[in-house]
C-alpha positions, -999 to +999 in steps of 0.1 A: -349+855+357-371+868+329-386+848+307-400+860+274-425+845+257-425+849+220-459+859+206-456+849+173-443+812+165-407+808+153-389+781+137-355+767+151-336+746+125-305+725+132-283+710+112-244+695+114-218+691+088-177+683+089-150+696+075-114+690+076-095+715+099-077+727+070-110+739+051-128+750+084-116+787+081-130+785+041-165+768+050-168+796+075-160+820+056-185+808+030-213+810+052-206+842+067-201+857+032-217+838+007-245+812+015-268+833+039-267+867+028-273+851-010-298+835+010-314+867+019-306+883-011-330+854-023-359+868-007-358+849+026-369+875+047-380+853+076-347+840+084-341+861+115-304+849+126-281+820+122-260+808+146-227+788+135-209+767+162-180+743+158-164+717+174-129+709+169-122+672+168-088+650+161-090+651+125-119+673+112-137+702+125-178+704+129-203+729+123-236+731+139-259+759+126-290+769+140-309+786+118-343+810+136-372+815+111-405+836+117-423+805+105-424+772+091-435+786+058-402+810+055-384+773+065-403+763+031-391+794+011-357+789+019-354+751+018-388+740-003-414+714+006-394+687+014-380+714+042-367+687+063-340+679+032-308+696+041-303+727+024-264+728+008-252+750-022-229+735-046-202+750-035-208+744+004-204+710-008-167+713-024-149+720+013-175+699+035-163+662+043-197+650+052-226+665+065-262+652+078-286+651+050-319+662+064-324+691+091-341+692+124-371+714+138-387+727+165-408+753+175-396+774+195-413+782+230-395+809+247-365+824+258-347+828+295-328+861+298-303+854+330 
C-alpha cells in the first residue's frame, strides 16, 4: 500500500438529499449537467471533483455528494460565509423530496492507493 500524503490542504464536503425514484434520473441529470459546471462556470475553480452516490430505498432514492475543494476558502466562494449552509439552486429544489440543510467538513488527510 501507498499512501499519499497531500501537500496542500483540501476540503471534503458532504451532504445528503432524497428524491423520489421517479425524479432520481432528473436530479442526476441536473447535477451532472447543470448545477456544477454552472458552478464552475461561476468561477469556482477550487472545486476539484464531485462525487454523487445513491442509495436506493423503498420509496425514494438518496444522493450523497462529496464535494473535494483546494481549500476552505474555495468552500466559501462556492457556498459563502455561512459555508456550512447547504448549497441548493432553485431548481435542485423542484425534484428533491427533502434534503439536509447544512453540509459537513473535513479536512482531508491523505489518500490509500491499494
Amino acid at each position: 500500500m501507498k499512501k499519499i500524503r497531500k501537500e496542500k490542504e483540501k476540503i471534503i464536503r458532504t451532504w445528503k438529499g432524497w428524491t423520489t425514484i421517479e425524479n432520481a434520473p432528473i436530479y442526476e441529470d441536473m447535477l451532472i449537467k447543470e448545477v456544477f459546471p454552472t458552478v464552475k462556470k461561476n468561477g469556482v475553480d477550487g472545486l476539484e471533483k464531485v462525487s454523487i452516490s445513491t442509495k436506493k430505498n423503498i420509496d425514494e432514492m438518496e444522493f450523497f455528494l462529496v464535494l473535494q475543494f483546494d481549500s476552505l476558502k474555495s468552500v466559501k466562494k462556492f457556498a459563502g460565509e455561512k459555508y456550512e449552509t447547504a448549497y441548493i439552486p432553485d431548481n435542485a429544489k423542484k425534484v428533491l423530496k427533502r434534503y439536509d440543510k447544512t453540509a459537513e467538513h473535513y479536512e482531508l488527510k491523505g489518500e490509500l492507493i491499494l
